[in-house]
C-alpha positions in Angstrom: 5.8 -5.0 17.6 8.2 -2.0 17.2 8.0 0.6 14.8 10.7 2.8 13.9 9.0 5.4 12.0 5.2 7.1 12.6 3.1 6.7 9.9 2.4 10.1 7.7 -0.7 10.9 6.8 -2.6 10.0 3.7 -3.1 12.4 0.8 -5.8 13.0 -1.5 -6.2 14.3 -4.8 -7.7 14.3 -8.3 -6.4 11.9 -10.4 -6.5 14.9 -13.1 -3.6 17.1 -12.9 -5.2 20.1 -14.2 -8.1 20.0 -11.4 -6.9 21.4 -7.9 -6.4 19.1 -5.0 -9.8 17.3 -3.9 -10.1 16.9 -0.2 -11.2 13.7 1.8 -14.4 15.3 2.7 -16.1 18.8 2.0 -14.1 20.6 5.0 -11.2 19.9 3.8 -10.7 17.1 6.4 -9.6 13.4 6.3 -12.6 10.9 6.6 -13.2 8.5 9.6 -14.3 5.0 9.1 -16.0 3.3 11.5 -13.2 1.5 12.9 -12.0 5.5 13.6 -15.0 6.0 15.4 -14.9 2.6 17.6 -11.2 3.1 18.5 -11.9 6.4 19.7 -13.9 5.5 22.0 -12.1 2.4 23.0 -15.5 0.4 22.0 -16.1 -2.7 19.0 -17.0 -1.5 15.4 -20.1 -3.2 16.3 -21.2 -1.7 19.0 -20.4 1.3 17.3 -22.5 0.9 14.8 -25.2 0.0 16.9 -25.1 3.1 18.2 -25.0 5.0 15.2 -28.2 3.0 14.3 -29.6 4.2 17.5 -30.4 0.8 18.4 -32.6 0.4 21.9 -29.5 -2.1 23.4 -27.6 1.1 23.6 -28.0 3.2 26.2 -28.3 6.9 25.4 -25.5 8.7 26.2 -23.3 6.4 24.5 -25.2 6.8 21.9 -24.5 10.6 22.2 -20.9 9.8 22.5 -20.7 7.9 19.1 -22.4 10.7 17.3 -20.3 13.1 18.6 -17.3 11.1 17.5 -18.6 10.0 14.2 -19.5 13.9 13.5 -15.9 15.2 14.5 -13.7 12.3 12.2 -16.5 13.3 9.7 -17.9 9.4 9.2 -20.7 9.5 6.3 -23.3 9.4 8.6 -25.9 10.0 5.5 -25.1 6.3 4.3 -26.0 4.9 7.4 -28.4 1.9 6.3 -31.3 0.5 9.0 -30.4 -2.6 10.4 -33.0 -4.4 8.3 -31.9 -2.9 5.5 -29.9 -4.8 2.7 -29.6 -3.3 -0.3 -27.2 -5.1 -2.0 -24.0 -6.9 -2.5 -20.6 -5.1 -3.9 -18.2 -7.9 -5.9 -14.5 -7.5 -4.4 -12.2 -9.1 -7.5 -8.9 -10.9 -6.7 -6.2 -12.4 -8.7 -5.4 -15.1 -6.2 -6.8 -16.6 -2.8 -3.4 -17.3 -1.2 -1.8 -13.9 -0.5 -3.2 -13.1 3.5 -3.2 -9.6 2.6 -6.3 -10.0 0.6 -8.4 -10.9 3.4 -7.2 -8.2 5.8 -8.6 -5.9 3.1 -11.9 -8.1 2.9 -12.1 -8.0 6.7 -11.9 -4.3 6.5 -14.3 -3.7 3.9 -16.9 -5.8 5.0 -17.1 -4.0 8.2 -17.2 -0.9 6.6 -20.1 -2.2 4.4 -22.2 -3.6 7.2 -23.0 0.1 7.9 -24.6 0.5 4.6 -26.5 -2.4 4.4 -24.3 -4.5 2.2 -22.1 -7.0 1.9 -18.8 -8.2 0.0 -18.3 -11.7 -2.0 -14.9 -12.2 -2.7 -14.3 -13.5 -6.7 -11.3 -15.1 -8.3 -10.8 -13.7 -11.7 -7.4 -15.0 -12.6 -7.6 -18.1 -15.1 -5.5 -19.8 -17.3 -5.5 -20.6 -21.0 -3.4 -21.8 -23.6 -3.7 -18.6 -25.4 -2.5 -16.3 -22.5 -0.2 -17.4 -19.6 -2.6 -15.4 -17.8 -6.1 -13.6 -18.2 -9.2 -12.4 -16.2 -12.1 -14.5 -16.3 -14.4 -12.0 -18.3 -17.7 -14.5 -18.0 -17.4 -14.3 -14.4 -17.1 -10.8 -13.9 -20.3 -10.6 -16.8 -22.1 -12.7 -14.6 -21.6 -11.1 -11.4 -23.1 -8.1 -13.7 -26.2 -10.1 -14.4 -26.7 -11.0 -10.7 -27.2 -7.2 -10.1 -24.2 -6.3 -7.7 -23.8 -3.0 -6.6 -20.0 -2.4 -8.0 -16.8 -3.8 -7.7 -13.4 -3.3 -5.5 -10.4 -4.7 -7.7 -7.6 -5.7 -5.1 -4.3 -4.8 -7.0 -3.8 -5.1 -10.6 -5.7 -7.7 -12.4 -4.9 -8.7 -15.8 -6.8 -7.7 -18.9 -7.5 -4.6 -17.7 -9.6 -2.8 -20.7 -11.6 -5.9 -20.8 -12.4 -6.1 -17.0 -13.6 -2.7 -17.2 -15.8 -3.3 -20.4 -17.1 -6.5 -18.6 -18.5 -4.4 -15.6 -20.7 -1.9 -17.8 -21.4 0.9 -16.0 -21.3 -0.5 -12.1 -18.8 2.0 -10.0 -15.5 0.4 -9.7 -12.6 1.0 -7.2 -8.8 -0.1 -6.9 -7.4 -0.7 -3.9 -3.6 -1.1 -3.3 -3.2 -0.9 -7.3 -0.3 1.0 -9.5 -0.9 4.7 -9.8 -1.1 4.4 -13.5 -5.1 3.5 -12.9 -5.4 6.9 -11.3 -7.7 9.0 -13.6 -9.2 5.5 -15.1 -11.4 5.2 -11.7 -11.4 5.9 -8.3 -8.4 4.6 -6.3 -6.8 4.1 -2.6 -3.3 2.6 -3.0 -0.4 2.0 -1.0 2.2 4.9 -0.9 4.9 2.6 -2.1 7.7 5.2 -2.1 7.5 5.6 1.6 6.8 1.9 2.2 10.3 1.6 0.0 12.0 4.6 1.8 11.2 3.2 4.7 12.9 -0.5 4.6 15.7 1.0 2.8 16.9 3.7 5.4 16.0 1.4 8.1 18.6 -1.2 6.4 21.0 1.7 5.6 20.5 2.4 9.6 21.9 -1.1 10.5 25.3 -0.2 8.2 23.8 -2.3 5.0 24.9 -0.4 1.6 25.0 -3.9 -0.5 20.8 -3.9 -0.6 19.0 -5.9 -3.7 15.1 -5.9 -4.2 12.9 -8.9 -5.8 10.0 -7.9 -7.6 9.3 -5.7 -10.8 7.2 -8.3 -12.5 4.1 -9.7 -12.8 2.3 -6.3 -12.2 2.5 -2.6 -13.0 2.4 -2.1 -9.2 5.6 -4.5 -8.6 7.3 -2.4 -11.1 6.2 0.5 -9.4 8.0 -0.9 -6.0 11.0 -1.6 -7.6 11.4 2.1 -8.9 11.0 2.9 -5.7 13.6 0.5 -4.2 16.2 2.3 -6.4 14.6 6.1 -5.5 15.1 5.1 -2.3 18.8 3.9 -2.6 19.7 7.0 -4.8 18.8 8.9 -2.0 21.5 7.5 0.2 24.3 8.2 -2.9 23.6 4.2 -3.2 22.0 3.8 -7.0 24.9 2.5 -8.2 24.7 -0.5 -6.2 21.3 -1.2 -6.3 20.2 -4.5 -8.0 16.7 -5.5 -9.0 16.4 -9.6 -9.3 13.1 -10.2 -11.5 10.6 -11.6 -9.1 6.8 -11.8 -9.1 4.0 -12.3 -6.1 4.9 -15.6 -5.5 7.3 -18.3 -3.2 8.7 -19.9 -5.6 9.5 -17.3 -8.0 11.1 -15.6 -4.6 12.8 -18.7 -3.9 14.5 -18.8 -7.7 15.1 -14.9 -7.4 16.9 -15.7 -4.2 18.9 -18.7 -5.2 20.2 -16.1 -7.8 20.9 -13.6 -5.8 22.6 -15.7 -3.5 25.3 -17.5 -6.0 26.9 -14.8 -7.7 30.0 -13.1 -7.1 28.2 -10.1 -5.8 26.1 -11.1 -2.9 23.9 -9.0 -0.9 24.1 -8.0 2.5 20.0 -7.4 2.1 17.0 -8.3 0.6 13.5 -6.1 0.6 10.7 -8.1 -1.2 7.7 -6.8 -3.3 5.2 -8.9 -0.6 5.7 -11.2 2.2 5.1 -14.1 -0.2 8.3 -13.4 -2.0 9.9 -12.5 1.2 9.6 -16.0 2.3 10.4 -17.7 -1.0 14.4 -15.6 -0.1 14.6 -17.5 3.3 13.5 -20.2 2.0 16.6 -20.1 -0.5 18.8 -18.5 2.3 18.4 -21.8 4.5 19.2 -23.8 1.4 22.4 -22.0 0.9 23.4 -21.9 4.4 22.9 -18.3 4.8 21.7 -18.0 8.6 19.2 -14.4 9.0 20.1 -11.7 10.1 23.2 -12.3 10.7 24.4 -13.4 7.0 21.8 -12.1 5.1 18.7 -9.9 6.2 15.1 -9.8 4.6 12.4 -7.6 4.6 8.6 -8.0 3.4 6.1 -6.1 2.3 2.5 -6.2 3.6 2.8 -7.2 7.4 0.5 -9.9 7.0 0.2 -12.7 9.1 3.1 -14.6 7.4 5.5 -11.9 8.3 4.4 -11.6 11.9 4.1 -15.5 12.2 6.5 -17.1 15.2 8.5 -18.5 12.8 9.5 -15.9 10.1 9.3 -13.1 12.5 9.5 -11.0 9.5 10.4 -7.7 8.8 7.3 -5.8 6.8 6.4 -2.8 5.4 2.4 -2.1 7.2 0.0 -0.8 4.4 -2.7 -0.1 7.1 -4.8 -2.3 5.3 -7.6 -1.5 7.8 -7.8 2.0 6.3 -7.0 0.9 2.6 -10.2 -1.5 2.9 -12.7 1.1 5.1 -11.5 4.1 2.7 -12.2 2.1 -0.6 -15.9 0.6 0.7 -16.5 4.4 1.8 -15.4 5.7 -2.1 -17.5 2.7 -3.6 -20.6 3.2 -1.4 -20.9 7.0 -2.6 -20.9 5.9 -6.1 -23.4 3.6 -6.2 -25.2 6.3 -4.0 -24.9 9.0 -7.2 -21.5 10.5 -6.3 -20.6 12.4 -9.1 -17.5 14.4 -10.0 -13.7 13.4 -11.1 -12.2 10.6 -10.1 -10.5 10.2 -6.8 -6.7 9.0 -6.0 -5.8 8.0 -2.4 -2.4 7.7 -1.3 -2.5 5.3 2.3 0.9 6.1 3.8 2.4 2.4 5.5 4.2 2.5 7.9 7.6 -0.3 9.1 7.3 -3.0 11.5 10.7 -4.3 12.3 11.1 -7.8 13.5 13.8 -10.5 13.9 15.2 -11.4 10.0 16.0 -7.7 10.3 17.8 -7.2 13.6 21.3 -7.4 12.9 23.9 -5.1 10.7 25.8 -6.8 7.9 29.7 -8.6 9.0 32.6 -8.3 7.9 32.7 -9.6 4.2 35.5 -11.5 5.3 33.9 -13.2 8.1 30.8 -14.0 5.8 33.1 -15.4 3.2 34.8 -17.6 6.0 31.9 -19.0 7.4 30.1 -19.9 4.0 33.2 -21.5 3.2 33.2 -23.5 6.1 29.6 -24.6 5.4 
């Protein structure tokens, strides 16, 4: 996997404008989850955390070593649960089970949870009815309420927002990887989405591409948010007046429609960037059906580096979120509520980084050439 650009680090602040900057922890310093603190010792998270437990299958001085490391990337050592300690079970609420991204953010925070003592159930909220084309499933969330859960992670935006939140009462609630406008509403650790943007778009720029569209801007306040920055991004290279924005949500087939469109006009693009892999895959799935061969007629770039994008047969190119961090961050922010953290609410911003693979590994022809060989076709 290459990378051409290092990923920045994340910021922190309060989602309240007037209040200054809040730092990650009291120092002033970023916090370490306990991946952090495995991966700096080249150990597993769970023998990490066996350490940190002071468990007798450890010997000593790696215990000592573990402490040491979990002291100096300042890991909340004062949640650290017993082993035989459960005490409880934190509801982690999805719109849909078939994006892969979803459960490299479980993964993560359900490792960071095992320190505490809990663990995560995943919970489909979205639901249709002939009222709405889409809405939350309220009961659902009102039950999970009823079953006593500790709080609640919301992965990206759900519908019904005001109603979610009034179904949850009083538990502690997080977002992770939702729009920015939820800062302020409740604690947050999203995706830096204009550097994810800047970053596809310069690297395309790189390769000589200056005719560039986007899919996404529906379906979500966050898509929206990714397609501002898709056009940021190409303002910055004197390129806003070319920028095109097909209307596109999370999903392959809406991708695929997107890209049919985008692929029949008079104006085609040299370049797609997606608002997720999903969508990225519904383009090349319409580039093959108009005999557009990638990269070399037409490249396409994800969003989300999940397992889709890195597959053997997409070979993708995809923006990173460090979903790892996204998921340990969020358990960490969730785990001191429920604990009695008080205080504003908190807004993370998890810089991504770029992985480049194959569908983005050539510069655009000759628009001539292009024309020919669709022609020909």
């Amino acid at each position: 996997m290459s990378s051409d650009a290092s990923r920045p680090d994340e910021s922190t602040t309060p989602a309240s404008s007037e209040a200054p900057p809040a730092p990650s922890t009291a120092d002033g310093e970023d916090r370490g989850t306990l991946r952090d603190v495995a991966n700096s010792l080249g150990i597993s998270g769970a023998v990490a955390l066996r350490a940190l437990r002071g468990s007798d299958e450890i010997k000593p001085q790696m215990v000592e070593r573990v402490r040491e490391a979990a002291e100096r990337l300042h890991f909340p050592l004062e949640e650290l649960s017993e082993e035989t300690e459960h005490r409880g079970v934190v509801a982690v609420l999805v719109n849909t089970m078939r994006n892969t991204w979803i459960s490299d953010l479980v993964r993560a925070i359900r490792i960071e949870l095992t320190a505490t003592g809990r663990t995560a159930v995943v919970v489909p909220t979205r639901q249709r009815v002939p009222e709405y084309p889409v809405a939350a499933d309220i009961e659902a969330i009102e039950n999970l309420v009823h079953l006593g859960v500790d709080g609640f992670l919301m992965v990206s935006d759900l519908a019904d927002m005001d109603h979610v939140l009034e179904a949850t009462g009083n538990r502690p609630f997080v977002g992770i990887g939702c729009s920015r406008s939820f800062a302020g509403r409740f604690d947050t650790v999203r995706i830096d989405d204009e550097v994810g943007q800047g970053l596809l778009v310069d690297h395309l720029v790189g390769l000589g591409h200056r005719e560039i569209a986007h899919v996404g801007g529906v379906g979500a306040e966050v898509a929206r948010e990714r397609a501002d920055a898709f056009r940021t991004a190409m303002e910055r290279h004197g390129l806003g007046d070319v920028a095109r924005v097909e209307p596109g949500d999370f999903t392959e087939q809406v991708g695929q429609t997107a890209g049919s469109m985008l692929l029949r006009g008079s104006r085609v693009p040299t370049a797609v960037t997606c608002a997720n892999d999903v969508t990225a895959v519904g383009v090349l799935s319409a580039a093959r059906d108009a005999g557009y061969s990638v990269p070399e007629e037409l490249a396409v770039a994800g969003y989300g580096n999940t397992s889709l994008a890195s597959s053997g047969i997409a070979e993708m190119t995809s923006v990173d979120p460090n979903s790892d961090r996204l998921g340990a961050l969020a358990a960490q922010l969730l785990v001191e509520r429920v604990s009695g953290e008080e205080g504003p609410t908190r807004d993370v911003a998890v810089a991504p980084s770029i992985v480049v693979r194959r569908t983005t590994s050539a510069g655009p022809r000759a628009e001539t050439t292009r024309r020919k060989r669709i022609s020909v076709d």
